[in-house]
PyMOL Python script that loads the backbone (N, CA, C, O; Angstrom):
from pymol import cmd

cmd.read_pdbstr("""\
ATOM      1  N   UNK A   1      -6.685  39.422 -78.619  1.00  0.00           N
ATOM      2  CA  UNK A   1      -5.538  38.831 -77.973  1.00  0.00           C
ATOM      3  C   UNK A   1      -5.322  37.441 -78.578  1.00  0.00           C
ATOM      4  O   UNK A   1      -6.320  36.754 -78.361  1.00  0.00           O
ATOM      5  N   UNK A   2      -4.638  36.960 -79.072  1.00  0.00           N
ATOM      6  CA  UNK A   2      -3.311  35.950 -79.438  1.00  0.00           C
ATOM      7  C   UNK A   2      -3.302  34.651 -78.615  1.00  0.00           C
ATOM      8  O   UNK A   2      -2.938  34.981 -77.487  1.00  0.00           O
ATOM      9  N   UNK A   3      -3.486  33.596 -78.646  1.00  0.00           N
ATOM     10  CA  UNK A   3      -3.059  32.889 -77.675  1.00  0.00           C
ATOM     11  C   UNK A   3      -2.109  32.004 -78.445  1.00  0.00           C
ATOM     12  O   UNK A   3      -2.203  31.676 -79.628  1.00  0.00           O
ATOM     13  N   UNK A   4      -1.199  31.683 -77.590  1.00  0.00           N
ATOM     14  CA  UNK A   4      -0.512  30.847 -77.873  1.00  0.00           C
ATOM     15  C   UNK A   4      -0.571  29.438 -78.214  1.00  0.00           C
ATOM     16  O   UNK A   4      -0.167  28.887 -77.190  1.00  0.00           O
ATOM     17  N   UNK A   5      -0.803  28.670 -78.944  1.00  0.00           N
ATOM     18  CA  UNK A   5      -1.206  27.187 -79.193  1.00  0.00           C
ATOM     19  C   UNK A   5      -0.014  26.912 -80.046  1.00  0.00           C
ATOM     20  O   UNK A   5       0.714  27.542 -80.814  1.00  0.00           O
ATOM     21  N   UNK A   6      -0.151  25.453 -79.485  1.00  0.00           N
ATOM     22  CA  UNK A   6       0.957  24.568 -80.850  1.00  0.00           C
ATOM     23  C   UNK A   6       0.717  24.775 -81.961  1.00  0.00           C
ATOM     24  O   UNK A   6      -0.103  25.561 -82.436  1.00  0.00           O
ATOM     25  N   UNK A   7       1.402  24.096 -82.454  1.00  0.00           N
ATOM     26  CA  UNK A   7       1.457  24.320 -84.238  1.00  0.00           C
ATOM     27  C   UNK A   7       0.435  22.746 -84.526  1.00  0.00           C
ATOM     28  O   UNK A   7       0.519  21.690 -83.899  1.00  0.00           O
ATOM     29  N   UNK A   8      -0.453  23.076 -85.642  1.00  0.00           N
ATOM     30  CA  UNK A   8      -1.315  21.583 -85.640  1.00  0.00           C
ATOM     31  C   UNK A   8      -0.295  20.423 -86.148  1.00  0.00           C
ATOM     32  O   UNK A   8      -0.463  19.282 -85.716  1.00  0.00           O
ATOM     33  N   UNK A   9       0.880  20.730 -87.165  1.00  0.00           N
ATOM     34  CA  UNK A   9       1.314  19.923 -87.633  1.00  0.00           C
ATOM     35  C   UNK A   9       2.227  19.287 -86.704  1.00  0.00           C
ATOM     36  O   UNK A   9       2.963  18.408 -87.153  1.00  0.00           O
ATOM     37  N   UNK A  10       2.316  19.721 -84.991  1.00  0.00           N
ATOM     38  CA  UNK A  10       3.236  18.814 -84.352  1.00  0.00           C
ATOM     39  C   UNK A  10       2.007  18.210 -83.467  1.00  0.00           C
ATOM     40  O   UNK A  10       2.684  17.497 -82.726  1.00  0.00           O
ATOM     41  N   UNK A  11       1.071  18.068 -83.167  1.00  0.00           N
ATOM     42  CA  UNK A  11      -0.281  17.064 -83.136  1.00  0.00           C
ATOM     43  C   UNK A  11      -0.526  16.279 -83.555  1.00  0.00           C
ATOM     44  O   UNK A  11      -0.962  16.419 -84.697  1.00  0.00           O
ATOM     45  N   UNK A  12      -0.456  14.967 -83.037  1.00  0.00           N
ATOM     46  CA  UNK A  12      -0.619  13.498 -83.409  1.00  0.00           C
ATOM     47  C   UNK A  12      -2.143  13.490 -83.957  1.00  0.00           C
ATOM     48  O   UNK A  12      -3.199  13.637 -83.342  1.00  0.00           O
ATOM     49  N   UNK A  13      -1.914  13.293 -85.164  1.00  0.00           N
ATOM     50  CA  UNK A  13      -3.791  12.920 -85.924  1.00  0.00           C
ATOM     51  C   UNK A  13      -4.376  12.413 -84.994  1.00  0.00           C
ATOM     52  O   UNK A  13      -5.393  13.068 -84.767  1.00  0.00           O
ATOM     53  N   UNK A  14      -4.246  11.416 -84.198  1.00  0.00           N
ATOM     54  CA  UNK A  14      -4.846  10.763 -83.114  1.00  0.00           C
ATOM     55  C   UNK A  14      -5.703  11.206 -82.199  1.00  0.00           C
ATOM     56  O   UNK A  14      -6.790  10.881 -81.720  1.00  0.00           O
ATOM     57  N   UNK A  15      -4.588  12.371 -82.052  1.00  0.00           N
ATOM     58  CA  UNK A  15      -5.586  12.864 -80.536  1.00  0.00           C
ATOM     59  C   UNK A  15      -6.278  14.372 -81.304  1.00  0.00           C
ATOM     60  O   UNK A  15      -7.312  14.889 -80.881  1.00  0.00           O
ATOM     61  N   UNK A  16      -5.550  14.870 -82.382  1.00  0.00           N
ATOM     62  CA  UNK A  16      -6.592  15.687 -83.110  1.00  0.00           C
ATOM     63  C   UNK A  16      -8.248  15.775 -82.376  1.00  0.00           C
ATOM     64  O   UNK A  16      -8.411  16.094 -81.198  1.00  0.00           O
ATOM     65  N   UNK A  17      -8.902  15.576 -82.918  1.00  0.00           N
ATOM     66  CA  UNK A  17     -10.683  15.033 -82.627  1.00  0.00           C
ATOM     67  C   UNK A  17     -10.802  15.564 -81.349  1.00  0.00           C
ATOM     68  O   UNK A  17     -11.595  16.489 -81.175  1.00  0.00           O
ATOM     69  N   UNK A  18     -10.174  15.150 -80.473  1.00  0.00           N
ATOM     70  CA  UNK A  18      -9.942  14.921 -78.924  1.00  0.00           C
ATOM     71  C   UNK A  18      -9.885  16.712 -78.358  1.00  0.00           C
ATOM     72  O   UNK A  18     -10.701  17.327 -77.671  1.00  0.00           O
ATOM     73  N   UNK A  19      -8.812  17.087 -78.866  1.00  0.00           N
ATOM     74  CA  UNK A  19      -8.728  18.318 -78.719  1.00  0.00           C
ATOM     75  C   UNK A  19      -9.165  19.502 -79.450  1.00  0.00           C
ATOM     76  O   UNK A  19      -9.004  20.707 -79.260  1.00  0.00           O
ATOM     77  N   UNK A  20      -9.859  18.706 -80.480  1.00  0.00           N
ATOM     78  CA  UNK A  20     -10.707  20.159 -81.158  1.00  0.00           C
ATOM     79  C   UNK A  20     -12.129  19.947 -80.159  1.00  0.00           C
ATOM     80  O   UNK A  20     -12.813  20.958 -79.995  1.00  0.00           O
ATOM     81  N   UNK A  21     -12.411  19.147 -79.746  1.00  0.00           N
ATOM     82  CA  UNK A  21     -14.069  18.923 -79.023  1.00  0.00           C
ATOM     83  C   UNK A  21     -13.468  19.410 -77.359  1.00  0.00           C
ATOM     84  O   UNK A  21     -14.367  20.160 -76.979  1.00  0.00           O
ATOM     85  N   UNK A  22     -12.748  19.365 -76.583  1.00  0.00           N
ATOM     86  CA  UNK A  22     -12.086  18.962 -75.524  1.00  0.00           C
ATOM     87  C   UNK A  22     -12.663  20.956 -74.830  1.00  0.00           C
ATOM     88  O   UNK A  22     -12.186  22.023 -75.216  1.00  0.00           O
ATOM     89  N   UNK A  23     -13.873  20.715 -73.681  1.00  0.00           N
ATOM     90  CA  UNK A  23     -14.732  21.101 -73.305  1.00  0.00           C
ATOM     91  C   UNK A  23     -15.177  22.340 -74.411  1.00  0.00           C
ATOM     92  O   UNK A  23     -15.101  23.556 -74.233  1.00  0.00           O
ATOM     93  N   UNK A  24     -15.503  21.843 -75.211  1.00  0.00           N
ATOM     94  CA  UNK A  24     -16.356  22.492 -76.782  1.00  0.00           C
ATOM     95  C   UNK A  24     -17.733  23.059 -75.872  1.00  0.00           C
ATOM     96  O   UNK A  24     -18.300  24.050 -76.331  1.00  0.00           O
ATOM     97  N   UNK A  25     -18.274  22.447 -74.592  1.00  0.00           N
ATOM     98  CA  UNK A  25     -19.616  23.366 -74.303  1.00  0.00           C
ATOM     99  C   UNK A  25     -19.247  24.577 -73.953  1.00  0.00           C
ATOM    100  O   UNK A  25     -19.700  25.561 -74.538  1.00  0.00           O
ATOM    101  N   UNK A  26     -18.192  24.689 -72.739  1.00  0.00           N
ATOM    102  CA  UNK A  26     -17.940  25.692 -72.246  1.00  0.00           C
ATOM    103  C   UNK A  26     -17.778  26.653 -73.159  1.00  0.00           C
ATOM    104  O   UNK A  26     -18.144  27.816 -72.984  1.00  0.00           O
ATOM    105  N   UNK A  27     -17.047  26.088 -74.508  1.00  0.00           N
ATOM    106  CA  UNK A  27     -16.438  26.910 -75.450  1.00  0.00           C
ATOM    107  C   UNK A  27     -17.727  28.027 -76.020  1.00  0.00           C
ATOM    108  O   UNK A  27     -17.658  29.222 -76.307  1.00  0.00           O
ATOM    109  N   UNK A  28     -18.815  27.126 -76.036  1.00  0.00           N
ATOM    110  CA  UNK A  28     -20.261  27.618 -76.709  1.00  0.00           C
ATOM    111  C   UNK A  28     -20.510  28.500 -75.800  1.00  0.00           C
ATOM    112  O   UNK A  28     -20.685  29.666 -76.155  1.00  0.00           O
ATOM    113  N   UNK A  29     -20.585  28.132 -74.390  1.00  0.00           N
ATOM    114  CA  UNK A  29     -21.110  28.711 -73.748  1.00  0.00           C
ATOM    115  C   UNK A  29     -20.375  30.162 -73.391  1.00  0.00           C
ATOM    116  O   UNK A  29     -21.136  31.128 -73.447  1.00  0.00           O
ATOM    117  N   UNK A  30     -19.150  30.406 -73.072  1.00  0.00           N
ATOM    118  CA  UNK A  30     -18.741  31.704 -73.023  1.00  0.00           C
ATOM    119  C   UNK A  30     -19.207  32.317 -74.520  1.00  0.00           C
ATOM    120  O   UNK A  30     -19.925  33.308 -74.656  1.00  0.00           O
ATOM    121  N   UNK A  31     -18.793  31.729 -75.317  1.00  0.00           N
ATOM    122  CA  UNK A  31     -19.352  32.239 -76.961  1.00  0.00           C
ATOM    123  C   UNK A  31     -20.732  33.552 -77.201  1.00  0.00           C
ATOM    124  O   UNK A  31     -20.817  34.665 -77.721  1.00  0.00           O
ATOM    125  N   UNK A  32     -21.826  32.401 -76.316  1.00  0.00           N
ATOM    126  CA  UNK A  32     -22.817  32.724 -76.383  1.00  0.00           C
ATOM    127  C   UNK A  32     -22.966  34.340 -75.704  1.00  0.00           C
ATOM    128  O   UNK A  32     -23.437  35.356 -76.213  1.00  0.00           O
ATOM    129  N   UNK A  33     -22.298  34.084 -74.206  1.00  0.00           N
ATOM    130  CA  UNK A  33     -22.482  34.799 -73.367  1.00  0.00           C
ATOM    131  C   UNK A  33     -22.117  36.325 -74.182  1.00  0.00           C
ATOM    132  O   UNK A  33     -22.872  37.246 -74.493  1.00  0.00           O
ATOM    133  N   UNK A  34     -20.361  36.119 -74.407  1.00  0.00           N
ATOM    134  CA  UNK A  34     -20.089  37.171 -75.128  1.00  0.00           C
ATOM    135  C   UNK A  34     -20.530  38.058 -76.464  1.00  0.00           C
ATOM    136  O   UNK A  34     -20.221  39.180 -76.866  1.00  0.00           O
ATOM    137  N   UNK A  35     -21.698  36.651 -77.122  1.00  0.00           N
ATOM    138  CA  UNK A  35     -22.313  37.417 -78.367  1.00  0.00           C
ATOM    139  C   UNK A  35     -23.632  38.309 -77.433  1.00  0.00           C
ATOM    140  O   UNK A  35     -23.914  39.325 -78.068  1.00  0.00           O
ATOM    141  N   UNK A  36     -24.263  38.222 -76.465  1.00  0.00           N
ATOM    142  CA  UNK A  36     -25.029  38.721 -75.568  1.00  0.00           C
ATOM    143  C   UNK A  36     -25.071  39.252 -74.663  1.00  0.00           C
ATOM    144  O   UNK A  36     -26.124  39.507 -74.079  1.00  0.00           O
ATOM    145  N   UNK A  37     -23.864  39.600 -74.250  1.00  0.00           N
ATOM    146  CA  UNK A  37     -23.485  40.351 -73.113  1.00  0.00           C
ATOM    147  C   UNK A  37     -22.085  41.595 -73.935  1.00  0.00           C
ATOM    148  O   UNK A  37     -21.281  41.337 -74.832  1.00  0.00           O
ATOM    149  N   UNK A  38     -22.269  42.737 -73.257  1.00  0.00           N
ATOM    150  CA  UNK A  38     -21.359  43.927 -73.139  1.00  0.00           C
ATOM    151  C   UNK A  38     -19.858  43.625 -72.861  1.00  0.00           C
ATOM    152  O   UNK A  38     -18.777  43.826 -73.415  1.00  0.00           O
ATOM    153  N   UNK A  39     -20.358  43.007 -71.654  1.00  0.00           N
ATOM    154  CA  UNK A  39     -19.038  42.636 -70.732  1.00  0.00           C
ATOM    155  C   UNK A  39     -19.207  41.193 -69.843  1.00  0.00           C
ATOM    156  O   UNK A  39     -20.083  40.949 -69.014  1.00  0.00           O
ATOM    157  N   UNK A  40     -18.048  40.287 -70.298  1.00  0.00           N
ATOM    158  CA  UNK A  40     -18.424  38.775 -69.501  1.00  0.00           C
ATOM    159  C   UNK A  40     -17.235  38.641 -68.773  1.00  0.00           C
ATOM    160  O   UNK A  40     -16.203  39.007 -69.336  1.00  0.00           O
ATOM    161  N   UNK A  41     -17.167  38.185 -67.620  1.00  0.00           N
ATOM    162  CA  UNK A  41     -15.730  37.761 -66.416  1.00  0.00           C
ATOM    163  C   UNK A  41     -16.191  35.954 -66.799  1.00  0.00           C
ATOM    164  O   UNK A  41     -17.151  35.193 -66.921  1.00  0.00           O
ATOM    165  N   UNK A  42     -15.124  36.009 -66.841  1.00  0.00           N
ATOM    166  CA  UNK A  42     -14.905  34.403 -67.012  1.00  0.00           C
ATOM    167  C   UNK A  42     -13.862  33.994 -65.909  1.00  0.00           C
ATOM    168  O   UNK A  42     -12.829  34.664 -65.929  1.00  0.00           O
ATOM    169  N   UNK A  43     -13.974  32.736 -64.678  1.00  0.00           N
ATOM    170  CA  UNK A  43     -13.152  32.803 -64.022  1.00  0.00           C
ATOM    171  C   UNK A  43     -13.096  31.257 -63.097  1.00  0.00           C
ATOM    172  O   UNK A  43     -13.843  30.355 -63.476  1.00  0.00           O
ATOM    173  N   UNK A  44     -12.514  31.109 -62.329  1.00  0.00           N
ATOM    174  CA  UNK A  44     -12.784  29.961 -61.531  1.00  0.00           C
ATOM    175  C   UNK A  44     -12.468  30.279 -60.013  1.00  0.00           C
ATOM    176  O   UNK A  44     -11.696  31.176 -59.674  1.00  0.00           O
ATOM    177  N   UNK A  45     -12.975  29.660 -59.355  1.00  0.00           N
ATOM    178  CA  UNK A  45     -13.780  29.804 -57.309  1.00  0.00           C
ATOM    179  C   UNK A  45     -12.096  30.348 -56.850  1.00  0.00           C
ATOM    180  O   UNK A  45     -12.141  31.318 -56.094  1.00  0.00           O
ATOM    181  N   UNK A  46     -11.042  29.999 -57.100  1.00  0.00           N
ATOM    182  CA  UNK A  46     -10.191  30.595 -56.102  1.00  0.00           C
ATOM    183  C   UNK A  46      -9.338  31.607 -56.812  1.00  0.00           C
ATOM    184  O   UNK A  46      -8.581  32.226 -56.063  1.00  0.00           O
ATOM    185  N   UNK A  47      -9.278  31.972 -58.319  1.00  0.00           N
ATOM    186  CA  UNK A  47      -8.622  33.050 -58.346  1.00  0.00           C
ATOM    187  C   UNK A  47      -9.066  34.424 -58.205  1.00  0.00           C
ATOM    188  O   UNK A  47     -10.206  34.851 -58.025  1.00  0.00           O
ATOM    189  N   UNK A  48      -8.105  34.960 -58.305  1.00  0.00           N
ATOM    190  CA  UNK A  48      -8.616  36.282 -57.544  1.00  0.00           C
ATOM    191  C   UNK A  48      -8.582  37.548 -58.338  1.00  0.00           C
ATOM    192  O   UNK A  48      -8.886  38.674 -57.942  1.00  0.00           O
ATOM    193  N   UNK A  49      -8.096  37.126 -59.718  1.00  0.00           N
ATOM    194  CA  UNK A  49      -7.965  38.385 -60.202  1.00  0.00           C
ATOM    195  C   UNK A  49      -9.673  38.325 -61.018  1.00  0.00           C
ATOM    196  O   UNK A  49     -10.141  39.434 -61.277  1.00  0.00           O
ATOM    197  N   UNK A  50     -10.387  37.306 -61.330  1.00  0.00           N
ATOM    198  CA  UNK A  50     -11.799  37.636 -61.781  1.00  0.00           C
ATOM    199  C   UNK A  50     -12.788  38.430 -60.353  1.00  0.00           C
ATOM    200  O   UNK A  50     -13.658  39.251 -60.642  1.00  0.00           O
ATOM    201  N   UNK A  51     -12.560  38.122 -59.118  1.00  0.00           N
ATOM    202  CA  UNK A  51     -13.131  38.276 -58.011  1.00  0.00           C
ATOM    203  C   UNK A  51     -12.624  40.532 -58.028  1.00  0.00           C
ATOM    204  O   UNK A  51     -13.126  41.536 -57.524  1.00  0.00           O
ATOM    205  N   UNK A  52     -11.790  40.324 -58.646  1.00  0.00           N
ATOM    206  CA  UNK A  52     -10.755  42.213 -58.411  1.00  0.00           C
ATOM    207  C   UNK A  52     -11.987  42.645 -59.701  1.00  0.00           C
ATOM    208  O   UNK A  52     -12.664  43.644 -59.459  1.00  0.00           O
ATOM    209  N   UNK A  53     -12.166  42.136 -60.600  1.00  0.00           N
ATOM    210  CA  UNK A  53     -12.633  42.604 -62.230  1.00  0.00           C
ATOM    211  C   UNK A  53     -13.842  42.853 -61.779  1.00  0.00           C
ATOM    212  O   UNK A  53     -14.290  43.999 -61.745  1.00  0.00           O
ATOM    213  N   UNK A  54     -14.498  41.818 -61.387  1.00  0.00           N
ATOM    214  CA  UNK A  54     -15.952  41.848 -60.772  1.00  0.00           C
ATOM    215  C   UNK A  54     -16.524  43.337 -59.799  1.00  0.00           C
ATOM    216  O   UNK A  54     -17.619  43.867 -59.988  1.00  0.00           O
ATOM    217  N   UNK A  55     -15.282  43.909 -58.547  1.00  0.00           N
ATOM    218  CA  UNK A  55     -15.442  44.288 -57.347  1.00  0.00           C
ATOM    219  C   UNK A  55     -15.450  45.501 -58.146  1.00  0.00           C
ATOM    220  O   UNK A  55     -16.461  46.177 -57.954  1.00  0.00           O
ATOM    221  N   UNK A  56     -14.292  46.174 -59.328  1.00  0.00           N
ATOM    222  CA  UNK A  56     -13.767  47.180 -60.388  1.00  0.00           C
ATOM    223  C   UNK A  56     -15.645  47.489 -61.081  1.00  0.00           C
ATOM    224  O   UNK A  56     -16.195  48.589 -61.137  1.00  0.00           O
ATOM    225  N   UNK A  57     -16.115  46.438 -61.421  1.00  0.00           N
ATOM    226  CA  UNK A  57     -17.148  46.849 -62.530  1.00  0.00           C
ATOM    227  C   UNK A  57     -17.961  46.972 -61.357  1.00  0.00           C
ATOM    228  O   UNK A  57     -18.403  48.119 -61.425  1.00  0.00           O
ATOM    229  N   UNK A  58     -18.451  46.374 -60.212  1.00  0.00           N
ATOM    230  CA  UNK A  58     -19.598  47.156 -59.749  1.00  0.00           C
ATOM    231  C   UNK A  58     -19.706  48.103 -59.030  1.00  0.00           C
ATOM    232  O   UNK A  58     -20.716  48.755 -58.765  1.00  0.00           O
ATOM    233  N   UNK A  59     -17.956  48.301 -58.441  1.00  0.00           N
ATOM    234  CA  UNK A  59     -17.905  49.989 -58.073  1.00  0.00           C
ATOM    235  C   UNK A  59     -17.750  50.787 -59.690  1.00  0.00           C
ATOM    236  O   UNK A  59     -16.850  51.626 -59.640  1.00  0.00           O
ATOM    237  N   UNK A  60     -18.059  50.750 -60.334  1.00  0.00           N
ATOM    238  CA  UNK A  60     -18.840  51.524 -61.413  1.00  0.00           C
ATOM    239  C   UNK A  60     -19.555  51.518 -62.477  1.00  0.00           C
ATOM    240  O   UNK A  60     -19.515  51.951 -63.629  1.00  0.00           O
ATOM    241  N   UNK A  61     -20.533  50.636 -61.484  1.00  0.00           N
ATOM    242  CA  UNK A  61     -21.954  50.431 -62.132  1.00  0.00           C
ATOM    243  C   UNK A  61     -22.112  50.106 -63.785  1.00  0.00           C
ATOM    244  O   UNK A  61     -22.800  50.711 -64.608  1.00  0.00           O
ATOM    245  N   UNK A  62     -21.258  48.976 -63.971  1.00  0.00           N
ATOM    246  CA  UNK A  62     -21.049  48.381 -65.034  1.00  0.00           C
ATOM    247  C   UNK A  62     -22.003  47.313 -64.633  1.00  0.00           C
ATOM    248  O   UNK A  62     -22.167  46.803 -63.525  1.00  0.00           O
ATOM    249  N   UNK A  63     -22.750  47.020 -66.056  1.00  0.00           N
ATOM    250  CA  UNK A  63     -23.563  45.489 -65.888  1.00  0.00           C
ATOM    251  C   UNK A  63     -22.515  44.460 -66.631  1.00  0.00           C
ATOM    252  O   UNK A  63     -22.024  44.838 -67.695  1.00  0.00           O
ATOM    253  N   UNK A  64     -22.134  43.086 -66.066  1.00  0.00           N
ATOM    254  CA  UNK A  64     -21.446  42.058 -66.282  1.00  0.00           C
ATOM    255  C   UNK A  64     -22.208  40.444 -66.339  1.00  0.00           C
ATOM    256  O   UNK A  64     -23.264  40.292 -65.725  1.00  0.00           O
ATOM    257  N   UNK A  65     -21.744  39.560 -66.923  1.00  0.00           N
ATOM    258  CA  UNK A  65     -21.937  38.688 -66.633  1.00  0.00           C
ATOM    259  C   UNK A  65     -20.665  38.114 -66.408  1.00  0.00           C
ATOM    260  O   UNK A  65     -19.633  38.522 -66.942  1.00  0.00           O
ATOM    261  N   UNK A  66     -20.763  36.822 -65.329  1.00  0.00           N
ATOM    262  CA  UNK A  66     -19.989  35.956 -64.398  1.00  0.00           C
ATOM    263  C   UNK A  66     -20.468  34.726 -64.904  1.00  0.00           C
ATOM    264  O   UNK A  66     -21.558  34.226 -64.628  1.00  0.00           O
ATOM    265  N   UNK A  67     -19.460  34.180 -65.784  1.00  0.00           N
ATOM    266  CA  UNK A  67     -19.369  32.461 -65.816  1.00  0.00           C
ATOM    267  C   UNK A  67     -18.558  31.914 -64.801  1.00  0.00           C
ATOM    268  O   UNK A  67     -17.490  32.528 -64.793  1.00  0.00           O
ATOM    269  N   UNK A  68     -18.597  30.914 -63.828  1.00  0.00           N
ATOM    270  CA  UNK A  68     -17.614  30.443 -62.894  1.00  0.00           C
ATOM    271  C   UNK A  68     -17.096  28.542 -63.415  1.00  0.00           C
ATOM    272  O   UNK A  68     -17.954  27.659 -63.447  1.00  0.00           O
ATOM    273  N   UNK A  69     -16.220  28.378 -63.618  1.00  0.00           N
ATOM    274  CA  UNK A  69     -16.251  27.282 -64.280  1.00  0.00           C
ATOM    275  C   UNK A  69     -14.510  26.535 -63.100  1.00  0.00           C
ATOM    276  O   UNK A  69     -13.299  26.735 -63.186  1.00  0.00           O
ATOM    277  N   UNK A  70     -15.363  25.721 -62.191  1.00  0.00           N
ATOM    278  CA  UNK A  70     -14.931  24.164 -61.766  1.00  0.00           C
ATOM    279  C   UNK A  70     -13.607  25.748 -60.632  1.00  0.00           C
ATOM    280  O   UNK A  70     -13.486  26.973 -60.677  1.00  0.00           O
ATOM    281  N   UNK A  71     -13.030  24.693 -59.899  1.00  0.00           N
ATOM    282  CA  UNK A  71     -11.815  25.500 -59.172  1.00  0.00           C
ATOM    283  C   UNK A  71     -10.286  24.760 -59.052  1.00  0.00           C
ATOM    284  O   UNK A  71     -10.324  23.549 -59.271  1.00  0.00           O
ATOM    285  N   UNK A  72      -9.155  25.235 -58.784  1.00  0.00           N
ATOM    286  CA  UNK A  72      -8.571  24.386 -58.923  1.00  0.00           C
ATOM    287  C   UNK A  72      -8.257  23.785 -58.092  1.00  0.00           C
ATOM    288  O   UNK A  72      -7.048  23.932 -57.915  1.00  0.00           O
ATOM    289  N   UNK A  73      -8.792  22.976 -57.258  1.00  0.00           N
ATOM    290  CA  UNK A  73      -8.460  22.138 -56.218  1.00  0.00           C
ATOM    291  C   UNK A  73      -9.025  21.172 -56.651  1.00  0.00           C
ATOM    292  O   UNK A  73      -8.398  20.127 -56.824  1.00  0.00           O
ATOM    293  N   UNK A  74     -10.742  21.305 -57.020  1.00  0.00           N
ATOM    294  CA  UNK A  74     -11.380  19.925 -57.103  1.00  0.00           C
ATOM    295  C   UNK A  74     -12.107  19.678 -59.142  1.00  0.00           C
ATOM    296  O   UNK A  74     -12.921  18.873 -59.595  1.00  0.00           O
ATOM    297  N   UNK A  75     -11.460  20.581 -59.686  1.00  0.00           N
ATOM    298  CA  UNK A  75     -12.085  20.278 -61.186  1.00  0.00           C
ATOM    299  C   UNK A  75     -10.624  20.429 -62.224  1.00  0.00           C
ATOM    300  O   UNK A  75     -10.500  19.744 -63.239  1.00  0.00           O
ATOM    301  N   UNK A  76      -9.904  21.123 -61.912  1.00  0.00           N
ATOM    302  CA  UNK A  76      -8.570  21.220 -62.727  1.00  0.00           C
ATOM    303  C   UNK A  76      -7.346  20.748 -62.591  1.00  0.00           C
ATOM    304  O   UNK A  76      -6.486  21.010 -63.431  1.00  0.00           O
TER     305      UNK A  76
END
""", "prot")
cmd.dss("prot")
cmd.show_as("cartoon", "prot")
cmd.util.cbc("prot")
cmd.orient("prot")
């Protein structure tokens, strides 16, 4: 899947740096997960469609891993 990002050349050199590092752990860290895991849910505390993915794989006995990262009330 595709994501959509700007084009680099309308990115101020400035903040460049900023946004190639700009939460780079997390970045590792799902990375990791997915080079080691089958299947990873990636999600945050109040949405609901990782909470549906989750409920889907263990009514059929799929093994997953669950990263939960910040929610949006108090981290985003």
């Amino acid at each position: 899947m595709q994501r959509n990002i700007l084009d680099e050349a309308r990115i101020h050199p400035a903040i460049r740096a900023k946004i190639a590092g700009y939460h780079a752990d997390i970045v590792r860290e799902v990375e990791a997960a997915a080079a080691a895991n089958d299947v990873v849910v990636v999600g945050m505390k109040q949405n609901p469609m990782p909470r549906k993915a989750r409920k889907a794989l263990d009514a059929k006995g799929i093994r997953y891993t669950y990263l939960e990262y910040g929610s949006y009330i108090n981290t985003w």
